[in-house]
N, C-alpha and C positions, 0 to 999 in steps of 0.2 A: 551509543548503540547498546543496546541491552543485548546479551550475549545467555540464552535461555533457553529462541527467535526470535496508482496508480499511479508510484513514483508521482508524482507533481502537477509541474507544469499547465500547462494547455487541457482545457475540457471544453466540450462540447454539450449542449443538452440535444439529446433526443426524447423523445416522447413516445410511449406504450398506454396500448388503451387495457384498462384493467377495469373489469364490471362497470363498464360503459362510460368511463372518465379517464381523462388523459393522468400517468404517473411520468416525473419527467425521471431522466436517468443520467448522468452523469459522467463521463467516461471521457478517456485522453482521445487529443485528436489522432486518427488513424494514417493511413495511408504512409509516403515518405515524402511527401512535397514541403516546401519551405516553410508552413503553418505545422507542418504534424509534429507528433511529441518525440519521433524517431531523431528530430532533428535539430531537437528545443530541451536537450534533458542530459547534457554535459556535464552541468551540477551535480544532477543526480548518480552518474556514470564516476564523476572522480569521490566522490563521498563510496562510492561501492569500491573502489580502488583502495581507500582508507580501511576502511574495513576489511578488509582479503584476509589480511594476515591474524588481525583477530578471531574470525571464525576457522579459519586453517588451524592456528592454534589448539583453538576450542575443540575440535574433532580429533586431533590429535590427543588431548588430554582426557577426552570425555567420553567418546565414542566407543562402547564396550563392540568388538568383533567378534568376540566367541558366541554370542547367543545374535542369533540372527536369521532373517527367512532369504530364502532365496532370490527375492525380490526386494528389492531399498525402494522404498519409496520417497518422494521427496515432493513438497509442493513449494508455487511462488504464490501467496496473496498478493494480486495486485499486479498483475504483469505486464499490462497496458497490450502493446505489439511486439514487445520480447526486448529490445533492443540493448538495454541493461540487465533486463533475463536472464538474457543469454550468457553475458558474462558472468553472471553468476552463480547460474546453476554448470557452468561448464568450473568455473572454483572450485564451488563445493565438493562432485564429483570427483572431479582426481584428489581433493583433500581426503576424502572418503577412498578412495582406492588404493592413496599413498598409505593411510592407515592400517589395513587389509594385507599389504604389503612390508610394512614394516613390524608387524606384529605377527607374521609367518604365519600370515593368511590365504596367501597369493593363490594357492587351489580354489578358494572359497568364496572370492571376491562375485559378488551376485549379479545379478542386473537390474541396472537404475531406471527405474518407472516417474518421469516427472511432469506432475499437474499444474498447467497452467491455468491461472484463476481470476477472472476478474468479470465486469458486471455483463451482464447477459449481450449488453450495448459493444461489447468492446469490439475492436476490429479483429477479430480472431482471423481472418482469410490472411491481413498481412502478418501476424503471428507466424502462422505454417508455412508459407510461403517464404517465410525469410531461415528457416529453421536451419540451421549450421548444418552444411551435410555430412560433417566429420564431429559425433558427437559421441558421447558415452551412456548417452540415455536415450529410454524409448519419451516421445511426448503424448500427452495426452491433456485437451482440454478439460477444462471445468467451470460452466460457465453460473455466475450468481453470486450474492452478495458474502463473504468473508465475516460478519455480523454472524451468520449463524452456522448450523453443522453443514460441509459439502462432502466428505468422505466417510466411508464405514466406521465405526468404533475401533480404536486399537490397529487400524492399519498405516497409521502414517508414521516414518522414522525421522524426519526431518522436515519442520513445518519453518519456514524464510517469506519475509516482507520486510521491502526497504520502501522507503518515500511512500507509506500508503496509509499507516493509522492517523496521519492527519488531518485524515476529510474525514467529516461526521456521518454517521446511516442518515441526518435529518438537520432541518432546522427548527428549533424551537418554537413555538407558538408564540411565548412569549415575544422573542428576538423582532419578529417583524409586527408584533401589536401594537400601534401607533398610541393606544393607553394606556399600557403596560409601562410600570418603570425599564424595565428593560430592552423599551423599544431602540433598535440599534441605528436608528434616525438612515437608513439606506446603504449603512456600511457594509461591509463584508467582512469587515472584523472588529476585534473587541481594543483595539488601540485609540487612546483617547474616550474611554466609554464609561460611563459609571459601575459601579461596585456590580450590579444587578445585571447589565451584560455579560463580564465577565462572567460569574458565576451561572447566570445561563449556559456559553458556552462552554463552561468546566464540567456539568453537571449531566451535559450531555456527551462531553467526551468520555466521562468518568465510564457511562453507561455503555458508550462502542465500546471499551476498550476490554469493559468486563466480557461484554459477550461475545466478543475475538478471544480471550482468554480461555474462558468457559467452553468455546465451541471446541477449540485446539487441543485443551484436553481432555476430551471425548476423542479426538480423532488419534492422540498419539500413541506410540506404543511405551512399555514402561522401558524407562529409560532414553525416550528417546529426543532429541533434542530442537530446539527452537530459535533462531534467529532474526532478530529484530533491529532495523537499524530506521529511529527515528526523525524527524528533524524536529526543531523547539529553539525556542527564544528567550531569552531572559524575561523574567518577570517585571516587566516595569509599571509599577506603582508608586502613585504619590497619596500617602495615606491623611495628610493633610487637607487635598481635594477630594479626596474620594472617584477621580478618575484617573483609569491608566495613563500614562504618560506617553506624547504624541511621541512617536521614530519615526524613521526613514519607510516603517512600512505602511505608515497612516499614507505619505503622502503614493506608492506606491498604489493604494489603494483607492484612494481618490482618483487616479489616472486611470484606472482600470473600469472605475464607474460612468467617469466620461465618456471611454469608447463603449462602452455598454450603451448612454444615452443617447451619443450619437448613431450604433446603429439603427435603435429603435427609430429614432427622427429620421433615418434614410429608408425603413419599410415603408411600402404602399401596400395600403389595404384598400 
């Protein structure tokens, strides 16, 4: 976790007609039935469990309370339909109020304004719908991509994303150019793949990650603080072959290609 500042699982593509051609979009499955990510994202929920008391910490240590607006503002990148969200930004919160309180602030303690964020596609109806009715914050949607600026200059106090800088704004050109050395022969990831894959997808996370950065701070206030809790995997390279070295999640992802080709072979067109 970097300690500074759609969760995982399950996606879905939908499709947006923009100047007359289909953009596809990306986004966790919705709803709460047995497919959705409400229900499929445990991992992601005890990894934010790991993390609590790190960021509790953090605001304890960091969190200046004497210079402050009336309003906290707080956002999630990446919210999916809340369900991990929620326990998060309800963390935060009283971390943030225990602060205020411990620091003989308790007159002064503001109100929490918290943006929820993620692609236009998302399920925001079960988002609201599910919202804790005993909260410490007001909510507010925000819908669009995290990649660039979503709120005013200098109003955010605390910007939070777990499980989301891992998906890229794009894929590569190179990645699916079947003449390209870096064509990724139909994989979905860079496990098992030569030098030139890999570094496609480095090159292109290098670039989300700047313009997540960049955007965040334009939106922050000074001093004010960012929590970020990633996932990542060991580097495995054999520098002898010149290819990544196959794991558990090569073969992971061979299975996930399967059901991909078998649903295609069960569409009638």
């Amino acid at each position: 976790m970097l300690s500074c500042q759609s969760d995982s699982n399950l996606r879905i593509r939908r499709s947006t007609v923009v100047r007359g051609r289909m953009v596809g979009q990306y986004v966790m499955n919705g709803g709460d039935g047995p497919n959705s990510y409400a229900l499929n994202s445990s991992y992601q929920g005890g990894v934010l469990d790991l993390a609590k008391p790190i960021i509790e910490e953090e605001i304890s240590r960091k969190l200046d309370v004497k210079h402050h607006s009336s309003t906290f503002m707080i956002a999630d990148f990446g919210c999916s339909t809340g369900h991990n969200s929620f326990a998060a930004m309800e963390s935060i919160t009283k971390a943030i109020k225990t602060k205020f309180e411990t620091d003989g602030q308790t007159s002064q303690i503001p109100d929490f304004q918290v943006f929820f964020n993620d692609k236009v596609t998302n399920d925001f109806n079960t988002l609201f719908s599910s919202l804790p009715p005993e909260r410490l914050y007001y909510a507010t949607g925000v819908p669009g991509s995290f990649h660039g600026r979503l709120l005013p200059k200098a109003s955010l106090h605390f910007a939070y994303s777990s499980f989301t800088l891992n998906w890229l704004s794009d894929v590569r050109k190179e990645v699916a150019d079947d003449t390209s050395p870096a064509w990724n022969r139909g994989k979905i990831h860079y496990f098992g793949a030569r030098r030139e894959v890999l570094e496609a997808y480095s090159n292109q996370y290098a670039k989300d990650v700047e313009a997540f950065l960049d955007s965040r701070a334009e939106e922050l206030v000074a001093g004010g603080l960012m929590a970020l809790i990633v996932p990542a995997v060991h580097a495995f390279w054999n520098p002898n072959t010149a290819y990544t070295s196959i794991t558990q999640f090569d073969i992971l992802g061979s299975c996930l290609m399967d059901l991909a080709i078998a649903d295609l072979n069960n569409i009638n067109i």
